[in-house]
C-alpha positions as CSV (number, residue, x, y, z in Angstrom):
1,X,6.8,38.2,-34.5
2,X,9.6,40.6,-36.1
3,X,11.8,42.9,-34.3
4,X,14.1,45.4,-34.7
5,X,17.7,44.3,-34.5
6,X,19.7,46.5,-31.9
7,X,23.7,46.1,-30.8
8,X,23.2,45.6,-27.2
9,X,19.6,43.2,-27.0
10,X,22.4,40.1,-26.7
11,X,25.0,39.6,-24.0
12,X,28.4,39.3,-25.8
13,X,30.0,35.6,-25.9
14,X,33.0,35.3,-24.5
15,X,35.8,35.6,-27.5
16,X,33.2,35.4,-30.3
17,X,32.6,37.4,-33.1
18,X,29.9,37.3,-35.4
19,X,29.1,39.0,-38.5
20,X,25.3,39.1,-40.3
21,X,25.9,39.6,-44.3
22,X,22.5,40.5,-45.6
23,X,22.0,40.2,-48.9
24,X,20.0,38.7,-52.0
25,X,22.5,36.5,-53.8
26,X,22.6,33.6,-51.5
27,X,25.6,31.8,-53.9
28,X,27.7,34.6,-53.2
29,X,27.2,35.5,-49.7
30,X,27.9,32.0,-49.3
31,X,31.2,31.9,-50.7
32,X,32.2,34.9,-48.9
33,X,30.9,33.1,-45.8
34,X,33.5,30.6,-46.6
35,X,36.2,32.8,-47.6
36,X,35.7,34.3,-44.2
37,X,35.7,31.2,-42.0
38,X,38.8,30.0,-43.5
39,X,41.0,33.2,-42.2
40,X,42.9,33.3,-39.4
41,X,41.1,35.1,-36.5
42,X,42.0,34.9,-32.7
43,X,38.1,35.1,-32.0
44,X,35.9,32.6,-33.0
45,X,34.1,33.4,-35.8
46,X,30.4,33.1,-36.4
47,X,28.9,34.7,-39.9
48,X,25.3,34.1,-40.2
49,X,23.4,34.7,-43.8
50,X,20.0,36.7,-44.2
51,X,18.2,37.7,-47.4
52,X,16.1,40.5,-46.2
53,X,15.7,42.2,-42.1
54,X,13.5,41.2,-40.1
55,X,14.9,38.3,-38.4
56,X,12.5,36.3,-37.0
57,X,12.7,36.8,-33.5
58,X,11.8,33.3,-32.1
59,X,15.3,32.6,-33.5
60,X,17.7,31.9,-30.6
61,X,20.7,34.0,-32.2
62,X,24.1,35.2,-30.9
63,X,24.7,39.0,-30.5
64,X,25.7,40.4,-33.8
65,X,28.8,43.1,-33.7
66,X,28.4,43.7,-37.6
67,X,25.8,43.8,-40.2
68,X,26.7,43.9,-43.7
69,X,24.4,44.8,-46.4
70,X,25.4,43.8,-49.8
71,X,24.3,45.5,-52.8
72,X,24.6,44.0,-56.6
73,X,25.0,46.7,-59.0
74,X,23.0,44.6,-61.1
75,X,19.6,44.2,-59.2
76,X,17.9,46.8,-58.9
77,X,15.7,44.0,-56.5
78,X,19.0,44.2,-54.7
79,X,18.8,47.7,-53.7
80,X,15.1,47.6,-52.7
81,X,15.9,44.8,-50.5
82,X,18.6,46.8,-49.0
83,X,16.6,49.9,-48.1
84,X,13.7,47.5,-46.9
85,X,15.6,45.9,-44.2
86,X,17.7,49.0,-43.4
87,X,13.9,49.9,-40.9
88,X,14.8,47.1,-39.0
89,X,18.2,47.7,-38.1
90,X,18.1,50.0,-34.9
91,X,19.6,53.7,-35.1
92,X,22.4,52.7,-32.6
93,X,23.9,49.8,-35.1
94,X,25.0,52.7,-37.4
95,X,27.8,53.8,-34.4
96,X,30.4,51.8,-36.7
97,X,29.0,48.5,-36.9
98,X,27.1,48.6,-40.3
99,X,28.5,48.9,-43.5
100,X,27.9,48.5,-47.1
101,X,29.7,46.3,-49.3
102,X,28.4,47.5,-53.3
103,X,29.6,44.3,-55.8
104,X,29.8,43.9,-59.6
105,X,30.9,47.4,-59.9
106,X,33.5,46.1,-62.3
107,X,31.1,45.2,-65.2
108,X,29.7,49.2,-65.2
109,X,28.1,48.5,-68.5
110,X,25.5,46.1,-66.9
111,X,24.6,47.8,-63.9
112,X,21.2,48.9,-63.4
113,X,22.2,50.9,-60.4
114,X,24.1,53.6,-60.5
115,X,27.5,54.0,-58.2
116,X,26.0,57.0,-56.5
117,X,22.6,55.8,-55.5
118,X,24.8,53.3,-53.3
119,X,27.2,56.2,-52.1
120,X,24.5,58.2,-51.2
121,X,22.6,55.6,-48.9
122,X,25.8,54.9,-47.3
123,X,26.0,58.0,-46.6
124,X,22.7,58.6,-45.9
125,X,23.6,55.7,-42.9
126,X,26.6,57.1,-42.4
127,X,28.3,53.8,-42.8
128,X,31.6,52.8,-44.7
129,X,30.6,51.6,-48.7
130,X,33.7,48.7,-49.8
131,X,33.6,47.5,-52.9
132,X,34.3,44.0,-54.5
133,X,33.4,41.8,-57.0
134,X,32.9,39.0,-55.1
135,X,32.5,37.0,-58.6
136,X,36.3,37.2,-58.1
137,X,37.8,34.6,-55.8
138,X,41.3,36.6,-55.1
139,X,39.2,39.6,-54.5
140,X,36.5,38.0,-52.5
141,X,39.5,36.5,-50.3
142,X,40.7,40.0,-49.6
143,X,37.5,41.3,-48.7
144,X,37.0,38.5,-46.6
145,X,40.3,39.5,-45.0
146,X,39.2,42.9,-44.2
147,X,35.7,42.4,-42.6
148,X,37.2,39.8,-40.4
149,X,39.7,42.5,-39.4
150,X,36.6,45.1,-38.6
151,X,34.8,42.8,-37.4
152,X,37.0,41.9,-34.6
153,X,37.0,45.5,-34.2
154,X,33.6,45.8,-33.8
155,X,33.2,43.0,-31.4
156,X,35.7,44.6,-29.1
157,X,38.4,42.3,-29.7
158,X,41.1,44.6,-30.5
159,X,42.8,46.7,-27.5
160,X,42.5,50.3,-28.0
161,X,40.4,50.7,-31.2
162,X,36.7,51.0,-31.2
163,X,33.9,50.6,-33.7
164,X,33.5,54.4,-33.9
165,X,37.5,54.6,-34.4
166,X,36.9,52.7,-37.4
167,X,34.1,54.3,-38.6
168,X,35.8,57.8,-38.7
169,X,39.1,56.2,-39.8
170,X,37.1,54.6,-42.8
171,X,35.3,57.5,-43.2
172,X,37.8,59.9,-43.8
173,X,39.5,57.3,-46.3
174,X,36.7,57.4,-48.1
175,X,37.6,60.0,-51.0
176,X,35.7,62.9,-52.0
177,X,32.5,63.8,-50.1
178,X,29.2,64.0,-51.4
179,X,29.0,67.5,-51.7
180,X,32.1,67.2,-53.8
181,X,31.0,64.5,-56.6
């Protein structure tokens, strides 16, 4: 039995924070996993891995405050996995705690997807797009960095900011709209 994965179908543990990175290249999600786990975070941190949505539901599995979807440039596999899970991720996740993280944008000559096929589905989801090679440890350590910090965020953990703070504070980092590229 598969379900759709919604914010709220969990009770919240107390000081925990978990993050779901969903994604085909297991090696890499791992080592971002790690990078992750080894920062400093006042929560405790939980990161579980999935290579496509749906979870299985039998699986006895904490709340989840952010989702991740990572895209490789270089697979177009990738993408259609991406889009495939995105129907099982309810509406209400896409309040500020999904977004995109695109990698292997740096090697532009080996892409098979192009840059705005992945800006338009986050936008699309209306979710902040990152991007990182995560091939590259010093980057993958600062990315790690920064979804910890959004991810306590989105769990709650930080007095005074919310998801959707986030999401329009990212939002509005973001650069030139779609209309405008």
């Amino acid at each position: 039995m598969m379900s759709v994965l919604r914010p709220l179908d969990k009770l919240p543990s107390l000081n925990t924070a978990t993050i779901l990175l969903v994604g085909t290249e297991d090696a890499l999600l791992q080592q971002l996993a790690d990078s992750m786990l080894k920062e400093d975070c006042a929560s405790e941190l939980k990161v579980h891995l999935a290579k496509s949505l749906p979870l299985p539901s039998s699986v006895n599995r904490p709340r989840i405050d952010l989702i991740v979807f990572v895209v490789n440039l270089h697979s177009k596999y990738s993408l259609q996995n991406t889009e495939e899970s995105l129907r099982h991720v309810d509406a209400s996740f896409f309040l500020g705690k999904v977004c995109f993280l695109a990698t292997g944008a740096g090697q532009e000559s080996h892409c098979s997807i192009h840059r705005h096929t992945v800006v338009k589905l986050a936008h699309t989801y209306q979710s902040p797009l990152l991007y990182c090679d995560l091939e590259v440890e010093g980057f993958r350590a600062t990315m790690a960095q920064r979804l910890v910090r959004v991810l306590q965020i989105c769990a709650g953990h930080v007095p005074g900011v919310s998801a959707l703070n986030l999401l329009s504070l990212l939002r509005s980092s973001e650069g030139p709209s779609l209309e405008d590229l």
